[in-house]
VOLUM-317752 format. One record per atom (N, C-alpha, C, CB): x, y, z; residue in three letters. Coordinates in pm, whole numbers, plus 50000, padded with zeros to 5 digits. Glycine has a CB too. Layout:
<atoms>
XYZALA ...
</atoms>
This chain:
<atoms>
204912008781696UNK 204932011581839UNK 203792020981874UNK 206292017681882UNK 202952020781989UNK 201852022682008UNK 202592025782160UNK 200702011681964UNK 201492040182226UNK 201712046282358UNK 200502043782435UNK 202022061482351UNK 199772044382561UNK 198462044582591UNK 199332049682718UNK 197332030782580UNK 197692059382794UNK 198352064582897UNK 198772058083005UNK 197772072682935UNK 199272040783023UNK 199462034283152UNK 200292023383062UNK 197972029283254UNK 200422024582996UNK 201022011582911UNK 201932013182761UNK 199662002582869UNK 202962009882698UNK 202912010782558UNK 203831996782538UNK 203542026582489UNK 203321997582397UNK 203291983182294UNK 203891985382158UNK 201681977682259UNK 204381972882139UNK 205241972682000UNK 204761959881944UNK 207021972682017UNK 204561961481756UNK 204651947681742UNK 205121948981603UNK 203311938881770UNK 205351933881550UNK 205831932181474UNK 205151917681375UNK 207011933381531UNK 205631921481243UNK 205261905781183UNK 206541894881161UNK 204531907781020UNK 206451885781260UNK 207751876281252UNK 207581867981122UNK 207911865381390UNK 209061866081069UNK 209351859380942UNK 208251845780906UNK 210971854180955UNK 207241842880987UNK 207071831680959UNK 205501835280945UNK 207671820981056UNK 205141851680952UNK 204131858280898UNK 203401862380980UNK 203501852780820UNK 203581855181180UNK 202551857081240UNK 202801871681307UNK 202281845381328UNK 201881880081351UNK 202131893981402UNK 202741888081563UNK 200461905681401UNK 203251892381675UNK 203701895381764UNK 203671907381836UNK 204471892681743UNK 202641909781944UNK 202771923481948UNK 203571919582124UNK 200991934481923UNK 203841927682181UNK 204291931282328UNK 204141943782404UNK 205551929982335UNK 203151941782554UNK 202851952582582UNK 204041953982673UNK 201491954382627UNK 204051967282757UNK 204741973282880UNK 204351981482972UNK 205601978582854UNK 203951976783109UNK 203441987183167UNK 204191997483178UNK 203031984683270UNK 203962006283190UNK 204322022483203UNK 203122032083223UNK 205062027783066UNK 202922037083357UNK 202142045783417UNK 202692059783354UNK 202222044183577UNK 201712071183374UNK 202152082283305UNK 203072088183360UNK 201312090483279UNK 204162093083327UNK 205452099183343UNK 204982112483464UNK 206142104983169UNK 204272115483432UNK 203552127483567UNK 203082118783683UNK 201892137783511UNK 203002107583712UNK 202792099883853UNK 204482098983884UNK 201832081683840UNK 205072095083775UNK 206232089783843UNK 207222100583864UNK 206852078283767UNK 207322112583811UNK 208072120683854UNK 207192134883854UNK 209342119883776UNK 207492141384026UNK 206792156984025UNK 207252164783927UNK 207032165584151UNK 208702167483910UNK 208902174483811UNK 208512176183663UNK 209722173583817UNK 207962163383594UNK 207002162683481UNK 205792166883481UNK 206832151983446UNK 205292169883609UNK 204332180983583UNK 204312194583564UNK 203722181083653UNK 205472197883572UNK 205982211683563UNK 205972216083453UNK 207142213783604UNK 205192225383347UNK 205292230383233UNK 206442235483237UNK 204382238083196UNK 207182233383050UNK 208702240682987UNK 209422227683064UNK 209332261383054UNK 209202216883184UNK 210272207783265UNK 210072194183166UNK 209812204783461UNK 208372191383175UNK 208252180383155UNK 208682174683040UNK 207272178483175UNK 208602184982926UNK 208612181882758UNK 210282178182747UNK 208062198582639UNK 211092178282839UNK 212592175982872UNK 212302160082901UNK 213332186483019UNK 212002155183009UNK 211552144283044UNK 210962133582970UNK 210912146983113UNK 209912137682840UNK 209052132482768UNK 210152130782641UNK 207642141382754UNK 210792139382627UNK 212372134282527UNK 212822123182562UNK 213762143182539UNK 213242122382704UNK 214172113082703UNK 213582099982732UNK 215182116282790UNK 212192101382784UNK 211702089882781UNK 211842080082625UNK 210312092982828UNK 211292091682569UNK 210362086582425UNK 211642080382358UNK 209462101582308UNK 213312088082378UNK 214482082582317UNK 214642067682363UNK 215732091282354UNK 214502066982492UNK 214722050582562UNK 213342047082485UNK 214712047782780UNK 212472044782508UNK 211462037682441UNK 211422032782285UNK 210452045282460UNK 211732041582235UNK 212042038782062UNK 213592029682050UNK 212292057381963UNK 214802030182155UNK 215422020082101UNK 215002007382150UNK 216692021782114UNK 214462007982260UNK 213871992882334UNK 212781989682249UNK 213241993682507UNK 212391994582206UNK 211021986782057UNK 212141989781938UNK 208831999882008UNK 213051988381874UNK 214271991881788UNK 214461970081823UNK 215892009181880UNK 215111975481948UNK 216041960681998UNK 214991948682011UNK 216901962482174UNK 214211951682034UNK 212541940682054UNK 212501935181919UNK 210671950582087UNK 212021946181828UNK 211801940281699UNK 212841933881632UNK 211351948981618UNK 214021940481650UNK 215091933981580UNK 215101918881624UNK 216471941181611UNK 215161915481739UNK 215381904181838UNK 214501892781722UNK 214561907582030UNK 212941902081790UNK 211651890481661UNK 211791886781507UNK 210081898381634UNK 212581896181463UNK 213031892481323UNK 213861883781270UNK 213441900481276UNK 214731882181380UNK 215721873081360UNK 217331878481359UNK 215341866781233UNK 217011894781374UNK 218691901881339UNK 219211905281469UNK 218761917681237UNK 218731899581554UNK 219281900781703UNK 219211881381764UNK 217901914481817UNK 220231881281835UNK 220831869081891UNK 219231871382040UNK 223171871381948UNK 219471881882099UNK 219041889082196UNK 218651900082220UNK 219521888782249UNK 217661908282311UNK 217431918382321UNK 218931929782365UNK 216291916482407UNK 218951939682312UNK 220181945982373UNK 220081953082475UNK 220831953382298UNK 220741951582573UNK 220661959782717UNK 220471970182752UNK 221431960282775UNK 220391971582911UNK 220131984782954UNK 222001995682880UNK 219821982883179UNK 222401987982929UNK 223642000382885UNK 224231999982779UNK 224792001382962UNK 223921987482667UNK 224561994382518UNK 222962005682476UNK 224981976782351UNK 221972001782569UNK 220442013782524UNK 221182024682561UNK 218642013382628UNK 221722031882654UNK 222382035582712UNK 223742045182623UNK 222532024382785UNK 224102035582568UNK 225542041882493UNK 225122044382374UNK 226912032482478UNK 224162038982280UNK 223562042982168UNK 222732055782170UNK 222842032882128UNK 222282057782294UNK 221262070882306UNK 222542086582330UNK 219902067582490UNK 223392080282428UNK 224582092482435UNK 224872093382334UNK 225832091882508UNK 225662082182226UNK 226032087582096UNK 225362087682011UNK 226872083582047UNK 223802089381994UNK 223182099181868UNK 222982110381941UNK 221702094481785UNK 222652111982071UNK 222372126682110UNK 223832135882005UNK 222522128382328UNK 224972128682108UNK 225962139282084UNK 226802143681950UNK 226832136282169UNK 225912130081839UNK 226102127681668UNK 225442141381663UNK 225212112281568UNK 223572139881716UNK 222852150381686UNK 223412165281712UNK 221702148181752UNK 223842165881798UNK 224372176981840UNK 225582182281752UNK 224712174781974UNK 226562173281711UNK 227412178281611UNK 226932184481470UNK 228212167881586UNK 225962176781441UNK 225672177381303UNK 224462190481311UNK 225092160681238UNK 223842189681395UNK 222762201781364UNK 222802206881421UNK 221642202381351UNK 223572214681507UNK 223592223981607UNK 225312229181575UNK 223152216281774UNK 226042220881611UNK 227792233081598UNK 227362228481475UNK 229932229681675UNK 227712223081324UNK 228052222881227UNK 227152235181112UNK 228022208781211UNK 225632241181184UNK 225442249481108UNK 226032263581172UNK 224082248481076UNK 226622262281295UNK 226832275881340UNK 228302277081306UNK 226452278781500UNK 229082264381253UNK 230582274381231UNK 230332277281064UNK 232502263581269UNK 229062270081005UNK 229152274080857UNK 228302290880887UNK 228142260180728UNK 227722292280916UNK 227202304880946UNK 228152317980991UNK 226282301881049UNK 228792310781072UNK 229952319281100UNK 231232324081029UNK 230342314481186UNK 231312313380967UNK 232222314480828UNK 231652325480717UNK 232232298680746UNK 230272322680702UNK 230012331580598UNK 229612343180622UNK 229242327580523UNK 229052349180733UNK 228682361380813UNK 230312367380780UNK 228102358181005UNK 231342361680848UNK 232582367980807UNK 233392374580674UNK 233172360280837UNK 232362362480561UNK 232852356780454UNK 232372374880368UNK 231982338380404UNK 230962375480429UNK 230282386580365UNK 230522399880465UNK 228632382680342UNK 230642404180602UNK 231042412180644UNK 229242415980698UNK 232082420180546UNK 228522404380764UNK 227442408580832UNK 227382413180952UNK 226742401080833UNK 226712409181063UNK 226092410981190UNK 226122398381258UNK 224722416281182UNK 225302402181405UNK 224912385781426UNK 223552385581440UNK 225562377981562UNK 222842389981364UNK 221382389781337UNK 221792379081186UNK 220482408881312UNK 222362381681092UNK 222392376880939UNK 223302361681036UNK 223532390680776UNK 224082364481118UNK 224382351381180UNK 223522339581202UNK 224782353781289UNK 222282343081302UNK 221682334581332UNK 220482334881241UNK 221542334781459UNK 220042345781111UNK 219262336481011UNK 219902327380946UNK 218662342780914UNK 221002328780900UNK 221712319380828UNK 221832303980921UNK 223212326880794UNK 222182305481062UNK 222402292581114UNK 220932287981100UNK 223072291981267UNK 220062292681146UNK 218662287581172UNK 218112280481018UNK 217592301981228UNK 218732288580891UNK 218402280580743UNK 219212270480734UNK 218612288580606UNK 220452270580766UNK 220832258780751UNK 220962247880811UNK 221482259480725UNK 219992251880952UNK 219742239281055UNK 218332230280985UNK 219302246481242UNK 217582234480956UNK 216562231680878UNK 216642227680766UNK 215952239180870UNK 217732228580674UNK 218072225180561UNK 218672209980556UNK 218932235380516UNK 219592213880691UNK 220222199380718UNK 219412191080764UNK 221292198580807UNK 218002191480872UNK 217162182280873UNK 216652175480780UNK 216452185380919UNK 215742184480737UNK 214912182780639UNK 215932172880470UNK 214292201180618UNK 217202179280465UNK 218062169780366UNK 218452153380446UNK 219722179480328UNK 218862154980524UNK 219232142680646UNK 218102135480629UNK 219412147180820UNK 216332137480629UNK 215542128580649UNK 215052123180488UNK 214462134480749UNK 215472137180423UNK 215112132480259UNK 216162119780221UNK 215452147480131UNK 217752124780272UNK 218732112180186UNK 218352097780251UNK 220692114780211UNK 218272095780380UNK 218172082380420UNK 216332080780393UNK 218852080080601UNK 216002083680381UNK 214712081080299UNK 214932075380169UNK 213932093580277UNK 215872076480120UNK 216202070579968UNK 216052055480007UNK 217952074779895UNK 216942052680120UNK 217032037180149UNK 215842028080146UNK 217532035280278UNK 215892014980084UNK 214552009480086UNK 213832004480194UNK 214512000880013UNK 214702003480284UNK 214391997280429UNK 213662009680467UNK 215801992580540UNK 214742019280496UNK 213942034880553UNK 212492036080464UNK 215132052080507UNK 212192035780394UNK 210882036280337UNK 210022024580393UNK 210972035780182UNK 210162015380444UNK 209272004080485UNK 209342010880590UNK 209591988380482UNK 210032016280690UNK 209832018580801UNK 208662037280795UNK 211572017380874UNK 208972044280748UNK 208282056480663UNK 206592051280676UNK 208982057280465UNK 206742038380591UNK 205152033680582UNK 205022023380657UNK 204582029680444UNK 205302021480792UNK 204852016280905UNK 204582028080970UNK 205722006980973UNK 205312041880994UNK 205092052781054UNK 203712057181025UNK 206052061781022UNK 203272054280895UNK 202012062680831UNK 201002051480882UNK 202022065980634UNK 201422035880884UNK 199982031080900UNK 199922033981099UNK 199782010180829UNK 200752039081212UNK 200402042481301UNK 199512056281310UNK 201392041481358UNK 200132060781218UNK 199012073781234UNK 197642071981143UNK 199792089381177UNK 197472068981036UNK 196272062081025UNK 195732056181147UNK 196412052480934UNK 196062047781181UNK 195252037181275UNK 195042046181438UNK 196402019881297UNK 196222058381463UNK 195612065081556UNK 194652075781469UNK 196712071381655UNK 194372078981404UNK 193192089881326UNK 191932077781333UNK 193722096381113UNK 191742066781342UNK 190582060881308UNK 190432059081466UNK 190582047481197UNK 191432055381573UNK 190902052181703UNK 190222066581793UNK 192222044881786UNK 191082077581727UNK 190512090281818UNK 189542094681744UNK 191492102781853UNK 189122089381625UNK 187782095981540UNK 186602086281592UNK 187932094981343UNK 187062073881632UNK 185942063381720UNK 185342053481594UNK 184362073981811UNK 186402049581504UNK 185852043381389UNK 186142029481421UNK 186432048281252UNK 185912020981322UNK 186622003281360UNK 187532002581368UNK 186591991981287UNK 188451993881421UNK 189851993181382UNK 189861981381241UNK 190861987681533UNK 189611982781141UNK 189521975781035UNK 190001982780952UNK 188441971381003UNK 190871974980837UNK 192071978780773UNK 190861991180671UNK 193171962580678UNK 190211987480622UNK 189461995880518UNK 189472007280587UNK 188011991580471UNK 188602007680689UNK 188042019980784UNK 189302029980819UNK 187352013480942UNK 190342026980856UNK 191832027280884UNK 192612033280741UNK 192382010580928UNK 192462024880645UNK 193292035180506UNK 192862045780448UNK 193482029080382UNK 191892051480500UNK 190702062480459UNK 191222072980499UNK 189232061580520UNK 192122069180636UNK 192722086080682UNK 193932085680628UNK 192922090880857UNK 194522102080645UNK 196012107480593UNK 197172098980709UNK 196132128780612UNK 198042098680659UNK 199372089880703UNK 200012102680796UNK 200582083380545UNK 199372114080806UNK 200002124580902UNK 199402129480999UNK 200362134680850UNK 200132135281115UNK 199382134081249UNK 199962147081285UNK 199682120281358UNK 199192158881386UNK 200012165681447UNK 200732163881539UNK 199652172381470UNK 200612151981635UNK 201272152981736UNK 202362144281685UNK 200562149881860UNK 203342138881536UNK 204222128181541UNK 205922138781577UNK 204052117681364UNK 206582128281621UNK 207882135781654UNK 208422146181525UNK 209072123881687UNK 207872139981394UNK 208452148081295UNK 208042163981356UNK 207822143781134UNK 207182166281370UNK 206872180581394UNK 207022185981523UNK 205612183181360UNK 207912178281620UNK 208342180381729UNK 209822184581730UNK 208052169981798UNK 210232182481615UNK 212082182181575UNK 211862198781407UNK 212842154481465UNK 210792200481377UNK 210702212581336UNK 210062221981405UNK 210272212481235UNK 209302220381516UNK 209042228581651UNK 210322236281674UNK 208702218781789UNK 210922226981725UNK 212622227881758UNK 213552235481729UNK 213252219781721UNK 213242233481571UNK 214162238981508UNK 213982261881503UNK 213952228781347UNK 212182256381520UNK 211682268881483UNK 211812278381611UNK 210202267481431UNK 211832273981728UNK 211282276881891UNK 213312278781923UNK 209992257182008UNK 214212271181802UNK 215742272481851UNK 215852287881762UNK 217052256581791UNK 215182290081672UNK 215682304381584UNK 214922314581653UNK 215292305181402UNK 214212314781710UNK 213522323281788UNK 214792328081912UNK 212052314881848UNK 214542323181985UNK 215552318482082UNK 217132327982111UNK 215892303482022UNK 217552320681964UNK 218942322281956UNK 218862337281887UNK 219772309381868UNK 217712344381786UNK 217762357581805UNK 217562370181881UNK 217462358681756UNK 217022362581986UNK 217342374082085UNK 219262371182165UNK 215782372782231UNK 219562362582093UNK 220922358882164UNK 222012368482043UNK 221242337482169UNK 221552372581921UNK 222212377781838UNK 222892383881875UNK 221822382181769UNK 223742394781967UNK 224512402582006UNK 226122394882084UNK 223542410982095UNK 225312383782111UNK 226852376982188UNK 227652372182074UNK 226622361982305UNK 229092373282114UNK 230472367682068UNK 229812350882019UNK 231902367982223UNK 231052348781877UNK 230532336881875UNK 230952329281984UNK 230782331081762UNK 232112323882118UNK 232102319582138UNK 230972315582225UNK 232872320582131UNK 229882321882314UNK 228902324382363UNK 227792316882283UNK 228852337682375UNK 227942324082139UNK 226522318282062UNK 226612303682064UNK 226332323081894UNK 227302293982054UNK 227812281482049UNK 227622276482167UNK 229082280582011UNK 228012280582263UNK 228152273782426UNK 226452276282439UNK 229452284982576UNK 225492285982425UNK 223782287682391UNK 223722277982343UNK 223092298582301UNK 223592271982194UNK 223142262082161UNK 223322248682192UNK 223222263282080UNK 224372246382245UNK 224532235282341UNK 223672236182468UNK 225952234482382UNK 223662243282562UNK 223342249182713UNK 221762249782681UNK 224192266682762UNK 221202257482601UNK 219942260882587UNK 218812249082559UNK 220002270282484UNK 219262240182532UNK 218962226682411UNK 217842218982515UNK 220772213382360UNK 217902221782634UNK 216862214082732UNK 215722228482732UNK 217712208282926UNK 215712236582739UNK 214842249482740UNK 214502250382586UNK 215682264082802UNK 214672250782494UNK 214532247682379UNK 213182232682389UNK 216212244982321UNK 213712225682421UNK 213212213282415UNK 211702211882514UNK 214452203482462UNK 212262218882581UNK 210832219382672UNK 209822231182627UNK 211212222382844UNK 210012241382572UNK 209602249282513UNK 208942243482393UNK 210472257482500UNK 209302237082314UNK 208882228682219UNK 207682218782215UNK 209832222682202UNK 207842213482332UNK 206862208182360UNK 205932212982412UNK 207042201282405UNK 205462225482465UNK 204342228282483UNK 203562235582418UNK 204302230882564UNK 204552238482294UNK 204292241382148UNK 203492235682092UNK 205142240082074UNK 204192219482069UNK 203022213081959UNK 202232203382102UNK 203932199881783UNK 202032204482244UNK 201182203082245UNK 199492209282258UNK 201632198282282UNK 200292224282236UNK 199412233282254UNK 198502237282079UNK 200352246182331UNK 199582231482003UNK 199212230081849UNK 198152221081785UNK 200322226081785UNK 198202208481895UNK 197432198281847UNK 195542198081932UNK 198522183581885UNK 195782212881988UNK 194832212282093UNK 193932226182095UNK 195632209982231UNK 194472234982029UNK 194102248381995UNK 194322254981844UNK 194812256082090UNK 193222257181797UNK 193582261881713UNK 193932273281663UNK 193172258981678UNK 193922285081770UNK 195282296681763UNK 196072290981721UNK 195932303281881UNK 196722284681737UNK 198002277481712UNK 198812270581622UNK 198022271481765UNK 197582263181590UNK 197532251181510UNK 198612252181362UNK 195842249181470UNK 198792264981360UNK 199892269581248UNK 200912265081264UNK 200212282381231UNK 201752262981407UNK 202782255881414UNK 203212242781388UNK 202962257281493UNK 202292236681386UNK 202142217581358UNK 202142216181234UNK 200692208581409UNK 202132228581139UNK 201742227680960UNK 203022222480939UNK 201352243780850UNK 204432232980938UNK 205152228780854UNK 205992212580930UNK 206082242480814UNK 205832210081007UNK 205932195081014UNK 205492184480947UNK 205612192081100UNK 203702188280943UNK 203042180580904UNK 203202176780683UNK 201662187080980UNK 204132189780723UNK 204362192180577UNK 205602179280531UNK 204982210480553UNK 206382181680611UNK 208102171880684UNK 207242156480607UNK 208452170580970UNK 206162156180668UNK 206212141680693UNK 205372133480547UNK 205342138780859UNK 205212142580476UNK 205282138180370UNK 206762131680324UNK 204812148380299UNK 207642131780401UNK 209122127280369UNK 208802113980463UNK 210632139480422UNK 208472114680597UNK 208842106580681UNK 207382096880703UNK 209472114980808UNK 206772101180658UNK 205282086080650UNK 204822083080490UNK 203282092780746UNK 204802074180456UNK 204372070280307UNK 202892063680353UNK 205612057780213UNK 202442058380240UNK 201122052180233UNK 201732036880309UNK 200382051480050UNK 200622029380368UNK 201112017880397UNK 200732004380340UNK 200982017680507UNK 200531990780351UNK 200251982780292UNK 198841975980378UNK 201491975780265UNK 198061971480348UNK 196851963280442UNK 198061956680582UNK 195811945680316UNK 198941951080524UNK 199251939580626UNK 200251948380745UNK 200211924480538UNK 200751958980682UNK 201481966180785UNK 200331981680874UNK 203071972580682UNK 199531979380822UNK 198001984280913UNK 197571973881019UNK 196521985480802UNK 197571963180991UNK 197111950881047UNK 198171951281199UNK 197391936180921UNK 199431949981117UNK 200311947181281UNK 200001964281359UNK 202761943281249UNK 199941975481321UNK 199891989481349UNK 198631985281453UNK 199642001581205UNK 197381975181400UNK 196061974081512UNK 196621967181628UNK 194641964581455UNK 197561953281592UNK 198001948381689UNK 198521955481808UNK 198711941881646UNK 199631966381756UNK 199971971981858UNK 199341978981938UNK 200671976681839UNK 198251985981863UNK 197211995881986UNK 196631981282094UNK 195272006881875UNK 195891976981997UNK 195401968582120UNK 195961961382217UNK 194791960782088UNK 197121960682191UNK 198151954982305UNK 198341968882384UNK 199811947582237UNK 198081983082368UNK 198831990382428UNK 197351994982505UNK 199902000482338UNK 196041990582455UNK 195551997282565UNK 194991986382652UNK 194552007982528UNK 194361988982710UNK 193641978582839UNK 192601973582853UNK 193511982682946UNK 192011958982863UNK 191181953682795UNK 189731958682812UNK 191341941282815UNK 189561971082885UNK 187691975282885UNK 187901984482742UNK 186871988283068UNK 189151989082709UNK 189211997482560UNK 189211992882464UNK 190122004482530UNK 189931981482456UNK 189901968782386UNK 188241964182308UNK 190401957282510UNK 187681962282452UNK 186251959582436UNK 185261967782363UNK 185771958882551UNK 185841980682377UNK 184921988482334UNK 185561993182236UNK 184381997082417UNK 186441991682188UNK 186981993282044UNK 186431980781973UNK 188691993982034UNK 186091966581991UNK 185561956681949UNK 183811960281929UNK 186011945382047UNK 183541970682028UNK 181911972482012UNK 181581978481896UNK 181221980882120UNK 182591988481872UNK 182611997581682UNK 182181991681568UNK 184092000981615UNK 182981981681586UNK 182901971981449UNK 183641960081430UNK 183301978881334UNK 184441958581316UNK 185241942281288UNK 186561952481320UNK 185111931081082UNK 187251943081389UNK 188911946281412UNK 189561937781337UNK 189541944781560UNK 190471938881249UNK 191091932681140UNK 191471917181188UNK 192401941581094UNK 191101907081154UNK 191451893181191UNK 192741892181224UNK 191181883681092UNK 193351896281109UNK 195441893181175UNK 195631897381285UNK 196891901781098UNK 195251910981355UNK 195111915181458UNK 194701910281600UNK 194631921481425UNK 193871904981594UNK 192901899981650UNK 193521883681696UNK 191611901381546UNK 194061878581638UNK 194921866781589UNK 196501865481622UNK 194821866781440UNK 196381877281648UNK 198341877581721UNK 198441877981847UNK 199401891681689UNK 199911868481848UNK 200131865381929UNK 200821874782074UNK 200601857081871UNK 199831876882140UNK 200031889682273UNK 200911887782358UNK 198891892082371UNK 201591894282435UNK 202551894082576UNK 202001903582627UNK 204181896182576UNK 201241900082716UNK 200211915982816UNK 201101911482930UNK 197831915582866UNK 202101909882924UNK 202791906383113UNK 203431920083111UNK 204331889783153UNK 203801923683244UNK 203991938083303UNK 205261939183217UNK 204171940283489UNK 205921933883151UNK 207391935883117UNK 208381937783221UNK 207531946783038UNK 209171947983144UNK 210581952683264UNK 210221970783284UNK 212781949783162UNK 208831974883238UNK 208491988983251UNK 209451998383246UNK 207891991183358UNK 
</atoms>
């Protein structure tokens, strides 16, 4: 899945080998709503977009593969996004604060030793959560489709060919990928919640729920201020570190569909002039496009 600022694209290689990519218009989220221009607002907004977008390229691909009858709708998109939010929310947010709380008691601390302890074991649980289903072999094909997008965006913003050679030359890690947007998070939530150290637990709990959009928007202007300054740039490390878990090396042919998708996602004078660079990988080049406006 591929973003461009007026458009984004997904593709895939259907069972019968040929790539498939599909674009979607989508203008930038700051035309369509004032409030996304609002720094600490927008990076709220750019969540929930990016959540709808990743299951609608989820349900797309599935569809092209053959493990979907049909694309799945606006409202099971809908009921799948409420229940991982509120999965997410159980599991990494209350579940490290009543173990924290348990053991702060357990040892006779503070609520300073409170919220280091929650904040280690919110991070612990990520970072384990992305290591175990990483075991899976599927999750690893998908790991190294993640890596050949960021390859293939390191060769388009460096202004190289889009050709598979030119393309496997860069690292499979990016600062701006969500991995380091969800250890932003984690880091910008321990900050946060220690100046909250003094409240009752019931308080500290009802914060991490309540806070979770300020958190989130905060976050984001984190790493995008990380990927853009290098004061900063320290914050995007230990993500970039993460994703040695969450991008592997990729294969030529899953680079190949990774070109498809940019070029479906940007617009054909970029197109063109991404063709002026050099050779764009034939499979690429060769798949089969849907540039119609979609359902945006």
């Amino acid at each position: 899945m591929m973003r461009a600022p007026d458009a984004w694209a997904v593709a895939v290689r259907r069972p019968d080998g040929v790539i498939e990519a599909k674009r979607n218009e989508l203008p930038a989220l700051s035309s369509r709503n004032r409030l996304a221009k609002i720094p600490f607002l927008r990076g709220i907004f750019v969540l929930i977009e990016s959540l709808q977008l990743g299951f609608r390229a989820l349900s797309w691909s599935a569809e092209m593969s053959g493990e979907e009858e049909e694309e799945i709708g606006r409202k099971e998109i809908i009921f799948t996004m409420v229940f991982a939010v509120v999965a997410a929310i159980g599991i990494f947010v209350l579940a490290p604060a009543f173990a924290a709380n348990w053991i702060k008691d357990l040892v006779g601390g503070n609520g300073i030793l409170f919220v280091v302890i929650d904040g280690a074991f919110r991070i612990a649980m990520i970072v384990g959560y992305i290591w175990l289903i990483g075991r899976s072999e599927e999750i690893q094909r998908v790991f190294e489709y993640h890596g050949a997008e960021h390859k293939t965006i390191h060769a388009y913003e460096n202004g190289d060919p889009l050709d598979v050679e030119a393309i496997q030359r860069y690292s499979p890690r990016h600062p701006r990928c969500g991995t380091s947007f969800i250890i932003i998070v984690a880091m910008v939530a321990f900050v946060v919640f220690l100046t909250l150290a003094p409240l009752p637990f019931v308080w500290q709990v009802a914060a991490r729920i309540l806070l979770i959009p300020l958190i989130a928007g905060i976050s984001y202007e984190v790493l995008k201020a990380a990927a853009g300054k290098a004061w900063i740039a320290w914050a995007s490390q230990p993500g970039i570190w993460i994703q040695s878990i969450t991008t592997k090396e990729p294969s030529s042919d899953q680079v190949e569909v990774a070109i498809a998708s940019l070029l479906a996602a940007l617009d054909p004078l970029e197109v063109e002039s991404v063709k002026q660079r050099g050779a764009v990988a034939p499979a690429a080049l060769a798949a089969e496009f849907d540039l119609g406006d979609g359902d945006g």
